[in-house]
C-alpha positions in Angstrom: 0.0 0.0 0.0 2.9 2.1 -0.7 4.5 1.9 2.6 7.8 1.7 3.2 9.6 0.5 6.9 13.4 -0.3 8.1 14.1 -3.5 9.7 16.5 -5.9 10.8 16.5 -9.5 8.8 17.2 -11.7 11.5 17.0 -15.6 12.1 17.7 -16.4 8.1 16.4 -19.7 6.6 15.8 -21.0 3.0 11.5 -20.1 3.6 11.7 -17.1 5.1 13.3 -14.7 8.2 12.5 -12.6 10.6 12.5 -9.1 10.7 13.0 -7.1 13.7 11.5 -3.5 13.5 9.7 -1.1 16.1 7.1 0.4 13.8 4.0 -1.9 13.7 4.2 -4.8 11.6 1.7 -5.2 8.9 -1.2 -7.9 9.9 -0.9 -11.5 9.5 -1.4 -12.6 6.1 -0.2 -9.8 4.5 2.1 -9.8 1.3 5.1 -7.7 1.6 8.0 -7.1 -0.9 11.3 -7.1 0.7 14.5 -5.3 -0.2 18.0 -5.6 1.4 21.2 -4.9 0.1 24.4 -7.5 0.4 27.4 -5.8 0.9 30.5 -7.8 -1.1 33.3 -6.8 -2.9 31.8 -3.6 -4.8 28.7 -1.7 -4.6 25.9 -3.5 -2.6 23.7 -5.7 -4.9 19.8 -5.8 -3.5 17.9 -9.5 -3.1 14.2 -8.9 -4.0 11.8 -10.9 -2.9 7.7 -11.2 -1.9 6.6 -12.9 1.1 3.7 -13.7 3.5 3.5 -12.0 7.2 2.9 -15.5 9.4 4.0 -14.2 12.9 4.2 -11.4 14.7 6.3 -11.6 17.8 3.8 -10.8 20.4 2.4 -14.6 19.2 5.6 -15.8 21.0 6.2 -13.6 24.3 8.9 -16.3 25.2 10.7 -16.1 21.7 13.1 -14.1 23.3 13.3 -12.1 20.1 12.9 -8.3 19.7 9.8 -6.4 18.4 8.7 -7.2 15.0 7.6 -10.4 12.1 8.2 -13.5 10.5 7.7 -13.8 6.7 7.6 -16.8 4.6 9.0 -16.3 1.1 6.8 -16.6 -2.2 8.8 -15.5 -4.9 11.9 -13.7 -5.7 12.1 -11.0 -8.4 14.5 -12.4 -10.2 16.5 -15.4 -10.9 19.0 -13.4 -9.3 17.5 -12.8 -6.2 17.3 -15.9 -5.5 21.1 -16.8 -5.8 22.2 -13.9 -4.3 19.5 -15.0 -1.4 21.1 -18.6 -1.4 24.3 -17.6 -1.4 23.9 -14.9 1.7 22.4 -18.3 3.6 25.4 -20.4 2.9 27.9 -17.4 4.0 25.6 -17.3 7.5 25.6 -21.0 7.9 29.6 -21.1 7.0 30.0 -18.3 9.4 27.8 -20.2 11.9 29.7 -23.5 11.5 33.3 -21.8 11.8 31.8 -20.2 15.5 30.5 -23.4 16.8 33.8 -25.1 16.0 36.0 -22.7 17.9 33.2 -22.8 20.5 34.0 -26.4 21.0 37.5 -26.2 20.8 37.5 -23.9 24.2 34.7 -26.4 25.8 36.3 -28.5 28.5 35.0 -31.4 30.3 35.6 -32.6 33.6 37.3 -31.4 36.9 39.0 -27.7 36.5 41.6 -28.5 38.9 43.7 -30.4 36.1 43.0 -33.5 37.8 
C-alpha cells in the first residue's frame, strides 16, 4: 500500500526470516516485498523478494526475540535474487559452523583442577 519501513532481517532460513522493527508490523497474512542490500566486494547488490506476514512476535512472548515479524518467502524478483539469497544463507551458515567449531574447541570437560 505504498508503505515503506526499516528492519533488521534476523533468524535467516531458505523459507523465510524474521525481521525485527519497532514500527507496527503489517497484519498477518499480508504480502510484503522485501528489499535488502548484500554488501561484497563492490557496490551492494539488492535481493528482492515477496513474502507472507505468518507471525508477529507478540504470538511468541517467550521467543526471546525483539519487536517485529516472520515472513515466509513466495517468490523472488528475479533469478538473481534468489542466488544472491542462497548464497547470503550459505555465507551465515559457513560463518555459523566456523563459530560453533572454535566454541568447542574452548569447551572442556571434567574437573578444572587439572585433575
Amino acid at each position: 500500500r505504498g508503505r515503506s519501513n526499516q528492519a533488521t532481517a534476523q533468524n535467516f532460513s531458505k523459507e523465510g526470516l524474521f525481521l525485527a522493527t519497532k514500527d507496527d508490523p503489517p497484519v498477518r497474512g499480508a504480502i510484503v516485498r522485501i528489499e535488502f542490500p548484500i554488501e561484497g566486494e563492490g557496490d551492494p547488490v539488492p535481493v528482492r523478494f515477496n513474502a507472507e506476514v505468518r507471525w508477529h512476535q507478540s504470538d511468541r512472548p517467550q521467543s526471546g526475540l525483539p519487536e517485529g515479524f516472520g515472513v515466509q518467502i513466495l517468490t523472488f524478483e528475479s533469478p538473481k535474487d534468489r542466488v544472491r539469497y542462497d548464497e547470503l544463507l550459505l555465507l551465515i551458515l559457513t560463518l555459523n559452523a566456523e563459530r560453533d567449531r572454535e566454541e568447542a574447541k574452548s569447551f572442556k570437560w571434567g574437573p578444572s583442577d587439572g585433575g
